[in-house]
C-alpha positions in Angstrom: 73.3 91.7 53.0 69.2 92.0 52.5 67.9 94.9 52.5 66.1 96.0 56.5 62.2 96.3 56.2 60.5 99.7 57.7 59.4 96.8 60.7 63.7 96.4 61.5 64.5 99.8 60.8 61.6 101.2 63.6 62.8 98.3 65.9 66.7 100.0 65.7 65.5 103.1 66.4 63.5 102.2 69.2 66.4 100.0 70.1 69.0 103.2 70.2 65.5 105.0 72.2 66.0 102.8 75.1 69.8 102.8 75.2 69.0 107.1 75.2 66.8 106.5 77.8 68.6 104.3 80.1 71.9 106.3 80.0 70.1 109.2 81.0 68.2 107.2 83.8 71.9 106.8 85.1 73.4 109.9 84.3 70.8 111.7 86.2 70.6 109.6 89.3 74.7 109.1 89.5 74.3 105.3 89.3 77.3 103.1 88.9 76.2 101.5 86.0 74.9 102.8 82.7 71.9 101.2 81.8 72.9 102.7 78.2 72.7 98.7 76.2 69.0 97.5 76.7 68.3 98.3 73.4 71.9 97.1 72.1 71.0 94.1 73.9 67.8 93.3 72.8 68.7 94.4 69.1 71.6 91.5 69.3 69.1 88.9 70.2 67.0 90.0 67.1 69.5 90.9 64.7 72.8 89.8 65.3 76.0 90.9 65.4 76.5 93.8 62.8 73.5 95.3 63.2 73.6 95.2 67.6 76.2 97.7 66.5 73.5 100.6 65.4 71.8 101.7 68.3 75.0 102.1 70.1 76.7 104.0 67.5 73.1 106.7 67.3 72.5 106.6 71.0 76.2 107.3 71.6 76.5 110.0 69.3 72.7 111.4 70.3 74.2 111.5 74.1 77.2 113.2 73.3 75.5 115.9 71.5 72.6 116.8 73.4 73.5 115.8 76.6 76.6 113.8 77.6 79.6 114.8 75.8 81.4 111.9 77.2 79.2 109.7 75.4 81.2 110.3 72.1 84.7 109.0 73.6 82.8 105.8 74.8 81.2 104.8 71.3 83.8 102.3 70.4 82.7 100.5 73.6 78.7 100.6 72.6 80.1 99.0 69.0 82.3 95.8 70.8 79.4 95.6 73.2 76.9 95.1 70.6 79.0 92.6 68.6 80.0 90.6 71.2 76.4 90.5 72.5 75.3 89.8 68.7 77.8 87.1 69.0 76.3 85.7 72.3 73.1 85.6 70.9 73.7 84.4 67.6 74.9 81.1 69.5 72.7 80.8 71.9 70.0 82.4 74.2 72.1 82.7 77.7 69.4 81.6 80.6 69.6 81.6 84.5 72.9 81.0 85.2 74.4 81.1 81.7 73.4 85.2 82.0 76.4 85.5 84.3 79.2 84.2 81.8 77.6 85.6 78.8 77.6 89.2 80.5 81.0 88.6 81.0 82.1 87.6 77.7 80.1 90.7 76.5 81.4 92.9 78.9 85.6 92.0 79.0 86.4 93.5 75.5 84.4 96.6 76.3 85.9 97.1 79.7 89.6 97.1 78.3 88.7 100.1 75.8 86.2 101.9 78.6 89.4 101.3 81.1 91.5 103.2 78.9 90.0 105.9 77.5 88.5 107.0 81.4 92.1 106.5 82.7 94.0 107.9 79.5 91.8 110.6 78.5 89.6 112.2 81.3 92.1 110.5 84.2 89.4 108.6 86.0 86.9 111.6 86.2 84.1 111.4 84.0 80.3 111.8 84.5 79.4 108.7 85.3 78.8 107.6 89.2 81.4 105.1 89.3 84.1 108.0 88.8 83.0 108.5 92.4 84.2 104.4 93.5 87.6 105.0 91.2 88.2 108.5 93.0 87.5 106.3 96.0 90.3 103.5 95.7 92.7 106.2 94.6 92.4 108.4 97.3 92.8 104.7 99.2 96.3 104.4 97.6 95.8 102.7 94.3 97.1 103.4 91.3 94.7 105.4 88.8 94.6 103.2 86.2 94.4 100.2 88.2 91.7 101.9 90.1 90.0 102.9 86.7 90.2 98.9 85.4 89.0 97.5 88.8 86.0 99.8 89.0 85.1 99.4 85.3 85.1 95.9 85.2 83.0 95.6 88.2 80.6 98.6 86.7 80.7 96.9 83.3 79.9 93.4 84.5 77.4 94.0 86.7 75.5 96.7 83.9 75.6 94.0 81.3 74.0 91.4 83.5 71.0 93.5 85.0 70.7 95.0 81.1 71.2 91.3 79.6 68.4 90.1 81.8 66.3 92.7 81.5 66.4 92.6 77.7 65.8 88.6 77.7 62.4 89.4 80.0 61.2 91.8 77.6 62.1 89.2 74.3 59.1 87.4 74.9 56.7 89.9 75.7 57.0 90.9 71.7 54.0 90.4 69.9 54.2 87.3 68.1 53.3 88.9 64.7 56.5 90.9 65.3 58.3 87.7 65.9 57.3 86.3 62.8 58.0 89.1 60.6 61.6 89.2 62.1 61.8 85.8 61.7 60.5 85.9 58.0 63.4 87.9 57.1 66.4 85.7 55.7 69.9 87.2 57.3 68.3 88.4 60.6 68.0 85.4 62.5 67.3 86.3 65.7 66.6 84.5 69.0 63.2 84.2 69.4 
């Protein structure tokens, strides 16, 4: 593994910025989705794989400590989402229609550990606005972790699409002599 020039490093940081920013975007206006993986997002179209992995794991632990404590517990879910969207990118750059099957792919594993740790650990209630849907389809009869899984993979889904295409709209607005120092760097291929 190469060493990361000052150029990646900055990039990562403002990568784990935005996923800071748009979790508290969410947080604050009680959406149902989390906006908390543009910059996982756009760092897996840039980077790849191991390194998508970064931003999650400092926005995740910058949320839980200063203003989300719930953000700790849903870490491993920022990690899988940032490899599975490295691995997405890595083999090809999803477009249109092909947004809506990649989100998916990137957004299944994550759901099944987001799932259980809101069901197992906090029992559905957490500070997100989709607790609000689960509490919902509970109070409707259904089970609490079924309740949990359906809203979760709905949230998750839909989260990764809007961030997926949002991340792909910004891609090309990236200075092209940012492009080509990325791309001058052997081991972060990237999908420019």
């Amino acid at each position: 593994m190469k060493k990361m020039t000052v150029l990646q490093l900055c990039l990562l940081a403002l990568a784990a910025a935005l996923n800071t920013a748009g979790a508290s975007i969410a947080l604050a206006l009680r959406l149902p989705i989390y906006l908390d993986t543009l910059g996982t997002m756009l760092a897996a179209a840039l980077f790849g794989p191991f390194w998508a992995m970064v931003p999650g794991l400092i926005s995740g632990l910058f949320c839980g400590i200063t203003s989300d404590i719930y953000a700790l517990y849903y870490i491993p879910v920022q990690l899988i989402t940032g490899f599975a969207a490295g691995l997405v990118f890595k083999r090809f750059t999803p477009k249109g229609r092909k947004i809506l099957p990649a989100s998916l792919f990137v957004s299944l594993p994550g759901t099944a550990v987001s799932a259980s740790v809101t069901a197992l650990l906090f029992g559905g209630i957490t500070s997100s606005g989709s607790t609000l849907l689960v509490q919902l389809l509970h109070g409707m009869g259904a089970n609490l972790t079924l309740s949990v899984f359906l809203v979760q993979a709905a949230t998750d889904y839909a989260d990764r699409a809007i961030v997926m295409a949002a991340a792909l709209a910004v891609l090309p607005l990236l200075p092209g002599s940012v492009k080509y120092l990325l791309q001058k760097g052997d081991g972060h291929r990237g999908t420019l």
